[in-house]
C-alpha positions as CSV (number, residue, x, y, z in Angstrom):
1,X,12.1,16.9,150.2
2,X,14.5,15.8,147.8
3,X,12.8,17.3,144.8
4,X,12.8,20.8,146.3
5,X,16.7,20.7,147.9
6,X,18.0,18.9,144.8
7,X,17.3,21.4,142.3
8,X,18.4,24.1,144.9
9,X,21.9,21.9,145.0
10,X,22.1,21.7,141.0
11,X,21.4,24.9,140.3
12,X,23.5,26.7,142.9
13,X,26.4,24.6,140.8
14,X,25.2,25.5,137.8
15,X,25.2,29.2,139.0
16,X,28.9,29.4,140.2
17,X,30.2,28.2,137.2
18,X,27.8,30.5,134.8
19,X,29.3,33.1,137.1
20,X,32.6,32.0,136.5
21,X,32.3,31.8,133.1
22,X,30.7,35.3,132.4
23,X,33.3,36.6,135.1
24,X,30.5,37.7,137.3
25,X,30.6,38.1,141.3
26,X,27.4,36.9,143.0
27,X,27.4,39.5,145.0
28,X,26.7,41.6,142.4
29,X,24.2,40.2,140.3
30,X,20.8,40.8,139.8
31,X,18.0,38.0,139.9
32,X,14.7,37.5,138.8
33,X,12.7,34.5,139.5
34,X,9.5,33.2,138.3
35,X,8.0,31.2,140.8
36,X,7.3,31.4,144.3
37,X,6.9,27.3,145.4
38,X,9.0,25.6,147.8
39,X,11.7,24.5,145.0
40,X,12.3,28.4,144.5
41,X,12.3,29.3,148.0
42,X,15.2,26.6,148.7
43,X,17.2,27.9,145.2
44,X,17.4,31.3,147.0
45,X,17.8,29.9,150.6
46,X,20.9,28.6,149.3
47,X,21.9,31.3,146.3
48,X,22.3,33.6,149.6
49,X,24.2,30.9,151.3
50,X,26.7,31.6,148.5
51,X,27.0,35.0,148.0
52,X,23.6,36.5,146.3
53,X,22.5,40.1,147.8
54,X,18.9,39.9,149.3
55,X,18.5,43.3,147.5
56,X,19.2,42.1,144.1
57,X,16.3,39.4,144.5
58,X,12.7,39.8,142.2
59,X,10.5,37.4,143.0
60,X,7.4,36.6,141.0
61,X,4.5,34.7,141.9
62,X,1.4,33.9,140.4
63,X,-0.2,37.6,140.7
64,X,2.5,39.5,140.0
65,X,6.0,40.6,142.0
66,X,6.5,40.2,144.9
67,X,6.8,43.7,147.0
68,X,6.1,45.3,149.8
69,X,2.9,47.0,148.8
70,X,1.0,43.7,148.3
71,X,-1.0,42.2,151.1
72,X,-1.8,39.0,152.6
73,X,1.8,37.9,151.7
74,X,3.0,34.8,153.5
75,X,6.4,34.8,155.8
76,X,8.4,33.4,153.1
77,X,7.3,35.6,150.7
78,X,7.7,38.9,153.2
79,X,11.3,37.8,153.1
80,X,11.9,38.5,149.5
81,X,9.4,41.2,149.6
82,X,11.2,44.6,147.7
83,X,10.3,48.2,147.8
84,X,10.8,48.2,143.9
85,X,7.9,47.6,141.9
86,X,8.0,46.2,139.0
87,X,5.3,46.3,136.7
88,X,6.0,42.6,134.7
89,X,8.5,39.8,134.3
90,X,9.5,41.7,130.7
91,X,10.2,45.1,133.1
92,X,12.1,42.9,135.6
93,X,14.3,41.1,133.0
94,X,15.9,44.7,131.4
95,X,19.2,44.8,132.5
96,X,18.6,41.8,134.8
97,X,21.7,39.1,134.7
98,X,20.2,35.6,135.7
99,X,16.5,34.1,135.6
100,X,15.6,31.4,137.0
101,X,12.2,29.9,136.2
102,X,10.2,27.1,138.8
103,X,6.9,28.0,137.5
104,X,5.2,26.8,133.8
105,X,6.3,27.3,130.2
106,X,5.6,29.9,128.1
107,X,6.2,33.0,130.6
108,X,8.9,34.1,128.8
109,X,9.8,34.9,125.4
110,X,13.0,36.1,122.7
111,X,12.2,39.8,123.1
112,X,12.2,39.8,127.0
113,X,15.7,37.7,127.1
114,X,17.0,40.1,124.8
115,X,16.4,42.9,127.1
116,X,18.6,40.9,129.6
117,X,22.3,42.3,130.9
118,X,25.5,41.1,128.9
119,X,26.0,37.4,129.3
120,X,22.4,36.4,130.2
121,X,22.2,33.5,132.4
122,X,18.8,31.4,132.0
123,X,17.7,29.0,134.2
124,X,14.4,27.5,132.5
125,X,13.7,25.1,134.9
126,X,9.7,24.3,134.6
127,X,8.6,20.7,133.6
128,X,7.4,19.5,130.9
129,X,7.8,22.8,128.9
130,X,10.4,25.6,130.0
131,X,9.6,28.9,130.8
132,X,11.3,30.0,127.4
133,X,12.0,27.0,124.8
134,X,15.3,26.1,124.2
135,X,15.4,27.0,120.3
136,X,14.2,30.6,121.1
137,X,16.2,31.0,123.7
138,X,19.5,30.9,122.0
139,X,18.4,32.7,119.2
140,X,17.4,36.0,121.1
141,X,21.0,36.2,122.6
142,X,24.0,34.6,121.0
143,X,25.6,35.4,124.6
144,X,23.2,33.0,126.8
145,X,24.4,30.7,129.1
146,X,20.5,28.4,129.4
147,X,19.8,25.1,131.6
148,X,16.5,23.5,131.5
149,X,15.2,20.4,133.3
150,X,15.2,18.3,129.8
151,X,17.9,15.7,128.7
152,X,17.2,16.5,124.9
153,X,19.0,20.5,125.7
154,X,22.8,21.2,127.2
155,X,23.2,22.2,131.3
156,X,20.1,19.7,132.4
157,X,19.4,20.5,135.8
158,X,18.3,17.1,137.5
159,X,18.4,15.9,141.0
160,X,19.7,12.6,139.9
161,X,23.2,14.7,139.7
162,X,22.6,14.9,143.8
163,X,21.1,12.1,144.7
164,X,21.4,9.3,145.7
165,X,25.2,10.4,146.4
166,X,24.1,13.1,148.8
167,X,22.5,10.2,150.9
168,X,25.2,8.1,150.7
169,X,27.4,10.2,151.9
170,X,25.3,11.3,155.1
171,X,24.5,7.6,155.7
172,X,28.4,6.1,155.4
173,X,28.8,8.7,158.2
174,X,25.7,8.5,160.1
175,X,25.0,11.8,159.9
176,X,21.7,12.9,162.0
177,X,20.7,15.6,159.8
178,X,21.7,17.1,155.9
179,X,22.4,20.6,157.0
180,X,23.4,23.6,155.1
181,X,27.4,23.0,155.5
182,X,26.6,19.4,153.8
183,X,24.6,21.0,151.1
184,X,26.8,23.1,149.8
185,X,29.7,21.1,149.9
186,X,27.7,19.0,147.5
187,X,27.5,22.3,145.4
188,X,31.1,22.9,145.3
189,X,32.1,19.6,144.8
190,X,29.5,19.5,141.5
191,X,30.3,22.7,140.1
192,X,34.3,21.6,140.5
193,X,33.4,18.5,138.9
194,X,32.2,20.5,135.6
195,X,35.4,21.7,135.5
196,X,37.7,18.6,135.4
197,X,38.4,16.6,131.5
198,X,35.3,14.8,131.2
199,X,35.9,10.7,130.6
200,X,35.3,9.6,126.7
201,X,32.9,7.2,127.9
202,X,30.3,9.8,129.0
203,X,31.0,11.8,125.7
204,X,30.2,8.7,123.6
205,X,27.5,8.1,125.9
206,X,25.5,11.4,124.6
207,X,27.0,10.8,121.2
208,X,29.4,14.1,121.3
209,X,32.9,13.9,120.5
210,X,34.1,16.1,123.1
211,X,32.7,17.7,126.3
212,X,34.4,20.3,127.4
213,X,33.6,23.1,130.3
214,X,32.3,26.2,129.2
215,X,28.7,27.1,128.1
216,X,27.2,24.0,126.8
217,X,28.8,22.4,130.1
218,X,28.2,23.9,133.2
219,X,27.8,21.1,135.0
220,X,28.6,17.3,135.2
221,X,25.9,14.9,132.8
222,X,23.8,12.3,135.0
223,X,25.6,9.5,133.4
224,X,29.2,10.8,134.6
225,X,30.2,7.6,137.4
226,X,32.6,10.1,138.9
227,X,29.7,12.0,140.7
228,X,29.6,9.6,143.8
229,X,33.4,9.8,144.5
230,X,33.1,13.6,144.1
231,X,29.6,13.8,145.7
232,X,29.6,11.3,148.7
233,X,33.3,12.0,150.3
234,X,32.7,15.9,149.9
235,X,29.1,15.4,152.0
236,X,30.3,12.9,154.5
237,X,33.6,15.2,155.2
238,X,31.4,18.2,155.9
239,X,29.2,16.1,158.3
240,X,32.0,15.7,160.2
241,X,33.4,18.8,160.2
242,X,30.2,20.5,161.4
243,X,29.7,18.1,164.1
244,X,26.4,15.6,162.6
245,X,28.1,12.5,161.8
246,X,28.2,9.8,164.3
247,X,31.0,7.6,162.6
248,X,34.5,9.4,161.6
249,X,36.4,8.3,158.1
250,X,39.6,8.1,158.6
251,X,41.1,6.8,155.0
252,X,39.5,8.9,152.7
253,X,41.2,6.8,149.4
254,X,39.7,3.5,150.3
255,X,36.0,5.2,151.3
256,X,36.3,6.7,147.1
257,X,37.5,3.0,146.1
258,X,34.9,1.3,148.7
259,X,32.1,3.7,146.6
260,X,33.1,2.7,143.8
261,X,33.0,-1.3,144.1
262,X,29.6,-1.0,145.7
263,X,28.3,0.4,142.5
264,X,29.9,-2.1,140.9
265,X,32.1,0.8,138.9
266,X,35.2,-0.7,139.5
267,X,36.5,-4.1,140.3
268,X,39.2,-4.3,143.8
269,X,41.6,-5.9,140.3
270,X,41.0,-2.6,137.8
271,X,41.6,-0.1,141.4
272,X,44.5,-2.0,142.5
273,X,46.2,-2.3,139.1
274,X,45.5,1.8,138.8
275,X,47.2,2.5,142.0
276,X,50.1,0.3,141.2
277,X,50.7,2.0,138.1
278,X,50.3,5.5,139.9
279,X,53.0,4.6,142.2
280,X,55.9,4.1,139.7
281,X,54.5,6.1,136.3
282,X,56.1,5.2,133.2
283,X,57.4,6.5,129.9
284,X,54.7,5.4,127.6
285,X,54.6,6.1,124.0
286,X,51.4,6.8,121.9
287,X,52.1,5.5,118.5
288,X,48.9,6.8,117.0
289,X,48.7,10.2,118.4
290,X,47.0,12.2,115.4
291,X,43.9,10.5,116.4
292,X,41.4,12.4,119.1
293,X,41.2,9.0,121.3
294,X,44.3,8.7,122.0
295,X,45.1,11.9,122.6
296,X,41.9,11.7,124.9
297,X,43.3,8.5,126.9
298,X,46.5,10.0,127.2
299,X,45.6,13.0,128.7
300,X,43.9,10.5,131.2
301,X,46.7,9.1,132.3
302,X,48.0,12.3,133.3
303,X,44.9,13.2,135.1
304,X,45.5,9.7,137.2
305,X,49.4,10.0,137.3
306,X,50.0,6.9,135.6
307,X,52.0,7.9,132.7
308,X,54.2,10.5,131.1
309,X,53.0,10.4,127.7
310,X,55.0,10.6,124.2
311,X,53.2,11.5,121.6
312,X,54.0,9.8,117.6
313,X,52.9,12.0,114.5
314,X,52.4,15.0,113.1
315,X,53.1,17.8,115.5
316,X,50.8,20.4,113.6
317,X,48.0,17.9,113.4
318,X,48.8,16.1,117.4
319,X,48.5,20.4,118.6
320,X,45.2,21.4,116.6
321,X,43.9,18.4,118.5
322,X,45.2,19.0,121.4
323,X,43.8,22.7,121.2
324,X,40.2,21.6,119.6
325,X,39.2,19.6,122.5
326,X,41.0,21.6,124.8
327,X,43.1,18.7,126.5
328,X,45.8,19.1,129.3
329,X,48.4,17.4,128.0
330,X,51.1,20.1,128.5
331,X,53.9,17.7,129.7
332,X,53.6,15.2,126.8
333,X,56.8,14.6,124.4
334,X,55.4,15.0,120.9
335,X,57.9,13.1,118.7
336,X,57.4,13.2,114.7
337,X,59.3,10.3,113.1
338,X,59.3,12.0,109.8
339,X,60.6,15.1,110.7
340,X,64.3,16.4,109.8
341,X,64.4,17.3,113.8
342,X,64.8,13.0,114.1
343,X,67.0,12.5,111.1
344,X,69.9,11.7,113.1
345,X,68.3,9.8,115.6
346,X,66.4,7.9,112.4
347,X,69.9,6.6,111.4
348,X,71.0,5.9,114.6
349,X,68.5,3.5,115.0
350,X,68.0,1.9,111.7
351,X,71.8,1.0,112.3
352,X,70.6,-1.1,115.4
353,X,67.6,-2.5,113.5
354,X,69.5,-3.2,110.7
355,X,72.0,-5.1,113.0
356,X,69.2,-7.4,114.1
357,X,67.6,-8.1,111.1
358,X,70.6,-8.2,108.2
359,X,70.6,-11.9,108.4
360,X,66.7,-11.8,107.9
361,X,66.8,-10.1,104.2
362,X,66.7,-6.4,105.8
363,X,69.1,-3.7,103.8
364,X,70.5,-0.6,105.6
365,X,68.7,1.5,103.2
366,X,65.3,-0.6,104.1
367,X,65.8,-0.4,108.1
368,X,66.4,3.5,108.4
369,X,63.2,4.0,105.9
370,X,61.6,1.8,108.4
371,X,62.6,4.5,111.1
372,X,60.1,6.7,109.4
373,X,57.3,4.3,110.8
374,X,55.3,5.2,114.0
375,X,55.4,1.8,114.9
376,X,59.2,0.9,114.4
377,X,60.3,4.3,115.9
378,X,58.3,3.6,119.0
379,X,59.3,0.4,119.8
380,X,63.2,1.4,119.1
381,X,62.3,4.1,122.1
382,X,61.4,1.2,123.9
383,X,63.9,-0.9,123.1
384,X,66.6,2.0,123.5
385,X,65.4,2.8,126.8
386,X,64.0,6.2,126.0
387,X,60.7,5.3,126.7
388,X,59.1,2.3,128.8
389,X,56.2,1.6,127.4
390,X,54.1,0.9,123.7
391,X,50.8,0.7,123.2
392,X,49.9,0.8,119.8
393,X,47.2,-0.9,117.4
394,X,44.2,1.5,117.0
395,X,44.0,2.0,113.7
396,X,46.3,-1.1,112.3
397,X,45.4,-4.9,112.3
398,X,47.2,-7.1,115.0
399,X,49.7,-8.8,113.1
400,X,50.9,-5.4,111.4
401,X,51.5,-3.8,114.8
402,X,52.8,-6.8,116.4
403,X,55.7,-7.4,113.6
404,X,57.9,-4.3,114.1
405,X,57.8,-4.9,118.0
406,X,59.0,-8.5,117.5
407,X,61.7,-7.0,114.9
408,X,62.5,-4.5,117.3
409,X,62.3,-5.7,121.0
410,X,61.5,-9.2,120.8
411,X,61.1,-12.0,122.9
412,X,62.3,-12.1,126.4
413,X,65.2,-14.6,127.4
414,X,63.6,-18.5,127.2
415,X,60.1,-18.1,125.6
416,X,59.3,-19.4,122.5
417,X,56.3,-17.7,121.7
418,X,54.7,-14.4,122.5
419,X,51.0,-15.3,123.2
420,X,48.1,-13.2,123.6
421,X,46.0,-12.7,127.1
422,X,42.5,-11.4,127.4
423,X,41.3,-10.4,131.1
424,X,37.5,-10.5,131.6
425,X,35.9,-8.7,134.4
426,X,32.8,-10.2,135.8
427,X,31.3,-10.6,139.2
428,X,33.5,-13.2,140.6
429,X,36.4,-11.4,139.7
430,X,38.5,-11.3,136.6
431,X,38.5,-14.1,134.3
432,X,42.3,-15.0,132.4
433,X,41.8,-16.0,128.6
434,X,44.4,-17.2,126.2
435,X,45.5,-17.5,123.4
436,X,43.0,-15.3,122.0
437,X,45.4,-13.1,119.5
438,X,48.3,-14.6,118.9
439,X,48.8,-18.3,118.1
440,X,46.8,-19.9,115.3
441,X,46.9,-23.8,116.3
442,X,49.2,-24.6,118.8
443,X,50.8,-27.7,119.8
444,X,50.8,-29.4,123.2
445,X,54.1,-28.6,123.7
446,X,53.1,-24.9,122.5
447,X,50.0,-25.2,125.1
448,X,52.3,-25.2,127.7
449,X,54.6,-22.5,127.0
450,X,51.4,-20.1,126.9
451,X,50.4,-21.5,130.6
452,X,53.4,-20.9,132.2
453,X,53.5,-17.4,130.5
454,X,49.8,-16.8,131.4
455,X,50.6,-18.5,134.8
456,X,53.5,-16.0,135.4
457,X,51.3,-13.0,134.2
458,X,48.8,-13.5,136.5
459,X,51.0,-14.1,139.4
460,X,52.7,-10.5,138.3
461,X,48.9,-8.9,139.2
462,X,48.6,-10.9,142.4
463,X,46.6,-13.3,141.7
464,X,47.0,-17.0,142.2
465,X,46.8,-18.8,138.5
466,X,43.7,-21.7,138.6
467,X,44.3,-23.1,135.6
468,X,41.6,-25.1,133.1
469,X,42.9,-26.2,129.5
470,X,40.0,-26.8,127.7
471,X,38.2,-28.4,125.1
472,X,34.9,-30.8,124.2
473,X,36.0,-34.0,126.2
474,X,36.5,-34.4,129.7
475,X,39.6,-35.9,130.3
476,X,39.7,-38.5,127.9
477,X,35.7,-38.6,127.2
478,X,36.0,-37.9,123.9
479,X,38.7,-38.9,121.1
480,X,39.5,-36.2,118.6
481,X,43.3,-33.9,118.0
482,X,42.3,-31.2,120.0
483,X,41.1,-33.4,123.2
484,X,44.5,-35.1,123.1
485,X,46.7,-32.5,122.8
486,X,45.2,-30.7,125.4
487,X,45.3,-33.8,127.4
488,X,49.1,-34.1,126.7
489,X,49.8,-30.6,127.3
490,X,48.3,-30.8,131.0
491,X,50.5,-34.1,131.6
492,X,53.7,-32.3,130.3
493,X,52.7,-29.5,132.9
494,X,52.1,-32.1,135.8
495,X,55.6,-33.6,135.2
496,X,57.1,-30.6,135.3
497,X,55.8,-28.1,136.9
498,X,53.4,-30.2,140.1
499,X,53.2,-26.7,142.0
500,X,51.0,-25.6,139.1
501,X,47.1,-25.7,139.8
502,X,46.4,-27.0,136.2
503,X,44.4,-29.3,134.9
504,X,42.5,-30.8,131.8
505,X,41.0,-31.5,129.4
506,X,37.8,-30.5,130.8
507,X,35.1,-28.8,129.0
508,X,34.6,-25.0,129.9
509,X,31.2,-25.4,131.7
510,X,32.6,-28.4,133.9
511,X,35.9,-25.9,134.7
512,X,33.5,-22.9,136.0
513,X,30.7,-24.7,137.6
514,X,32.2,-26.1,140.9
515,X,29.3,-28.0,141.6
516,X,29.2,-30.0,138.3
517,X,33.0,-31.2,138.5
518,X,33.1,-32.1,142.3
519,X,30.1,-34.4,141.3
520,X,31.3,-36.2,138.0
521,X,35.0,-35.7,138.5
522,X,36.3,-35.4,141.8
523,X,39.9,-36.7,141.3
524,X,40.4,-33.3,139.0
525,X,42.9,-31.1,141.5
526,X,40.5,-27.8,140.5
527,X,38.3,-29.2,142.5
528,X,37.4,-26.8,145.3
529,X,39.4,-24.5,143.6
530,X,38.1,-21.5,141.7
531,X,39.4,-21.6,138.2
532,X,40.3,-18.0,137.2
533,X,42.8,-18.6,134.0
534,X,41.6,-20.7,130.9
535,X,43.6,-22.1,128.2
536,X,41.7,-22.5,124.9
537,X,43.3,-25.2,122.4
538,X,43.5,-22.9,119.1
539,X,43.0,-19.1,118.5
540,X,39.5,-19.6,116.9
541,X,38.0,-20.9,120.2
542,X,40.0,-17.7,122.5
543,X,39.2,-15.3,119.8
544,X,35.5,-16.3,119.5
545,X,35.1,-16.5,123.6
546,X,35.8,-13.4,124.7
547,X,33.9,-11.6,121.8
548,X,31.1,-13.6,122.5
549,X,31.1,-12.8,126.5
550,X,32.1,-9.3,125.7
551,X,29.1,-8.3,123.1
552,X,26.5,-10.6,124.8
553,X,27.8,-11.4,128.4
554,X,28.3,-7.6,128.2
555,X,31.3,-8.0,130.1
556,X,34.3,-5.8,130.3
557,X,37.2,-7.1,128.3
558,X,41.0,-5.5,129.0
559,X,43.5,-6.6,126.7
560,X,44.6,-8.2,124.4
561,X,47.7,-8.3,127.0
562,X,50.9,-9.7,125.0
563,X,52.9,-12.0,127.0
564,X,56.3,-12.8,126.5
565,X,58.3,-9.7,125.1
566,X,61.3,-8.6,126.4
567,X,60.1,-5.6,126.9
568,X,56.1,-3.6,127.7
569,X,54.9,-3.7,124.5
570,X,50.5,-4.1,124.1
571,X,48.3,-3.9,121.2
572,X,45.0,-2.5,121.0
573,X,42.4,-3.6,119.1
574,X,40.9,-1.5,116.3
575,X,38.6,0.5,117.0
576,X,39.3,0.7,121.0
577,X,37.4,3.1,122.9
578,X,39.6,5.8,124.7
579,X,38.8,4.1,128.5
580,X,40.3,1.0,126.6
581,X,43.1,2.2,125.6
582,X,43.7,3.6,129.4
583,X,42.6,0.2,130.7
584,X,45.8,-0.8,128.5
585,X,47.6,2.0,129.5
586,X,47.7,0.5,132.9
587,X,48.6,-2.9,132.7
588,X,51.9,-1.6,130.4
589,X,52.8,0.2,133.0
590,X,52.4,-2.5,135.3
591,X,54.1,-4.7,133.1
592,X,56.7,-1.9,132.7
593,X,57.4,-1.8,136.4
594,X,57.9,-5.6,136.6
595,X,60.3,-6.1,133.5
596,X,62.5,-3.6,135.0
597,X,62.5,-5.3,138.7
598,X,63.3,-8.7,136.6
């Protein structure tokens, strides 16, 4: 029964790590248990499995402990049966070191917890109401390590942690039975889980700024999506290896991504753009460092290999951080623009900016100041080749980010104008918006420079550009400025570039619905094409899009990419969550990679 070996598989990972934490061997401890159901039998089944001493086992059931001067005891119980007789749960619990409770609240209380070894660890499993409440609990022993079965308390002990990613993992392999080598792999594989950074996402999910193991973490939350790639592989791998599985995996990396993209937690685009960036990690600097979610997605990148991190600010301030919410980001370069450790290098490179921008109004004085700047100093790594990478914009508006990387790097050889590119993920696949950031009204001849850079960025992520300029008319329905410059811009582009799959001006609904265009233009070359790239004709209509699809559609939004620098440079938008600002992370590097094969 699931209920029964689930909360046997939770709390055996819940145990190891208490252990761990309270640097206690299993072997050693002692255990009393209220309860003697088959939820409590399994616990134990599988504690002993682990390590626990059949000697150091109370068991209580409803008349009392179990020992061997009682009669009528059943076979399980005989098991557990001791020669030591204890008079009550409170005479039990002195000195004891764990509890675990499977029976109904209100068994316990302060006073007996408090009699409890060093460290007490209490498992207060019962449903609705714990054995012990929460509140009292923690206020007998300032020491406690506690897990209940609610969501409202830390350490909540539910099977949904298990399953269903202990099935899945049996069935991908066919496994005739869940055995005991299967089960605790699951254990291991939770309680190691615990261990690892926890993603901002499922700290934001429970409204906590930072989760981090130790007490109040002892084990993964049920809304963590990395429990099926930890869960299912570990399961399926034991299966095999103690001879139950009927079907063999041979490529364990594409079972985790093939897990992954059946639970719709990743798309084939955001896995294969992570692996390509893991391949060839860049040098990615972090202009706004002194800020926790930064720090947070930068310490991500590390845990996926993706990036070596330089840190922008304050050291003092980047290390408290760091320290606070106990991130591994050991092998970061923290870099403080201000400090009189960069004076010379501030000079150094205000010389270069001034050299680029004297004819534009800039003094000497004004461009090594500038140096001082996260933003300017950053993008001079970049553009020195020190660094590979910027990602910057967090805490800044767009156009204040974007003008020290156009003073500083600028545009690459031939282009015009750097546009901006949103990339929407939904069920079809990802979805190509532009401009959205950048460009306020363009002209047709403008509307072409952003295709060909939107149609050369998404060839870059191996992808075949489909490409719909849009607007109210369908080609030539409707009269009106927008209509016919979007009209001219996709002759311009069939003059000139006929290789391009491009066409317009069609209205957005007419570009996505197949259907609808085959049947009332079927001349249009998207026809039996899938568009996947849309070209909007100002910035009010891009910006307004993908907002709308991203708050309502409730799609995921990456970007906003910038097209057209010489040189990896992206912008975040305010406010971006950490797993944003890693989604970024990734296509810079990306981008990165390509620039430097160019």
């Amino acid at each position: 029964h699931d209920d029964q070996h689930g909360t046997a598989i939770i709390s055996s990972a819940a145990l190891l790590n208490a252990l761990e934490l309270t640097e206690k061997n299993i072997e050693d401890v002692r255990i009393v248990v209220s309860g003697a159901g088959a939820a409590a039998m399994s616990c134990l089944d599988l504690y002993i499995q682990l390590g626990l001493s059949l000697e150091n086992i109370s068991v209580f059931d409803s008349r009392g402990h179990v020992n061997l001067s009682r009669e009528g005891l059943d076979e399980m119980k005989q098991r557990f049966a001791t020669k030591v007789e204890y008079s009550s749960l409170t005479h039990a619990l002195k000195e004891a070191d764990v509890f675990l409770g499977l029976s109904k609240g209100g068994l316990v209380n302060g006073k007996m917890i408090k009699g409890m070894a060093k460290d007490p660890i209490v498992f207060a499993l019962a449903n609705p109401n714990p054995e012990i409440p929460y509140a009292e609990a923690i206020a007998a022993r300032k020491d406690i390590i506690m897990a209940t079965g609610r969501s409202d308390h830390p350490n909540q002990v539910n099977n949904v942690l298990g399953f269903p990613f202990i099935f899945r993992g049996a069935l991908d392999v066919r496994a005739t039975a869940i055995n005991d080598e299967m089960k605790l792999a699951a254990v291991r594989a939770i309680a190691d889980l615990a261990k690892e950074s926890v993603p901002d996402e499922v700290s934001e999910a429970y409204e906590e700024q930072s989760l981090v193991f130790g007490r109040q973490l002892i084990i993964p939350k049920p809304l963590d999506n990395r429990l099926i790639t930890a869960i299912a592989p570990a399961v399926a791998k034991a299966a095999i290896d103690s001879g139950v599985a009927r079907h063999t995996i041979e490529d364990w990396d594409a079972y985790k991504l093939s897990l992954l993209t059946r639970l719709g937690q990743a798309t084939n685009f955001s896995r294969s753009l992570s692996d390509r960036a893991s391949k060839n990690p860049k040098r990615v600097v972090f202009a706004e460092a002194e800020h926790y979610k930064v720090l947070k997605a930068a310490e991500q990148t590390v845990i996926e290999g993706i990036a070596h991190p330089i840190l922008i600010g304050r050291r003092p301030k980047i290390e408290k951080l760091i320290e606070e919410n106990n991130l591994e980001l050991s092998s970061a370069t923290i870099i403080d623009p201000r400090s009189e450790d960069e004076a010379e290098k501030r000079k150094v490179y205000g010389k270069l900016l001034h050299e680029k921008r004297m004819r534009h109004g800039l003094t000497a004085i004004e461009a090594e100041r500038a140096m001082r700047q996260r933003n300017y100093f950053g993008a001079m790594l970049v553009e020195t080749g020190e660094a590979d990478a910027l990602v910057s914009g967090l805490t800044r508006n767009y156009p204040k980010v974007i003008r020290p990387a156009l003073q500083v790097i600028g545009k690459a050889d031939g282009v015009k104008k750097v546009a901006g590119m949103y990339i929407m993920q939904t069920k079809q696949g990802p979805m190509f918006f532009a401009d959205t950031t950048v460009n306020v009204n363009p002209t047709a001849e403008e509307i072409v420079d952003i295709t060909l850079l939107m149609a050369e960025a998404v060839r870059r992520l191996r992808i075949v550009p489909r490409i719909a300029l849009l607007s109210y008319s369908n080609f030539g329905s409707s009269k009106g400025e927008d209509a016919e410059k979007m009209a001219k811009a996709a002759s311009i582009l069939h003059r000139d570039h006929p290789d391009l799959i491009v066409d317009g001006e069609v209205q957005a609904n007419y570009a996505i619905n197949q259907d609808l265009l085959a049947e009332s233009f079927p001349f249009s070359v998207l026809n039996q094409r899938k568009v996947n790239t849309l070209i909007f004709p100002n910035l009010s209509a891009g910006n307004i899009s993908y907002k709308l699809l991203k708050e309502m559609g409730r799609l995921e939004a990456q970007g906003p990419v910038l097209l057209g620098m010489k040189k990896s440079v992206h912008i975040l938008q305010m406010g971006s969550s950490a797993k944003e600002i890693v989604d970024m992370v990734r296509l810079a590097v990306v981008d990165a990679q390509n620039k430097s094969q160019a």
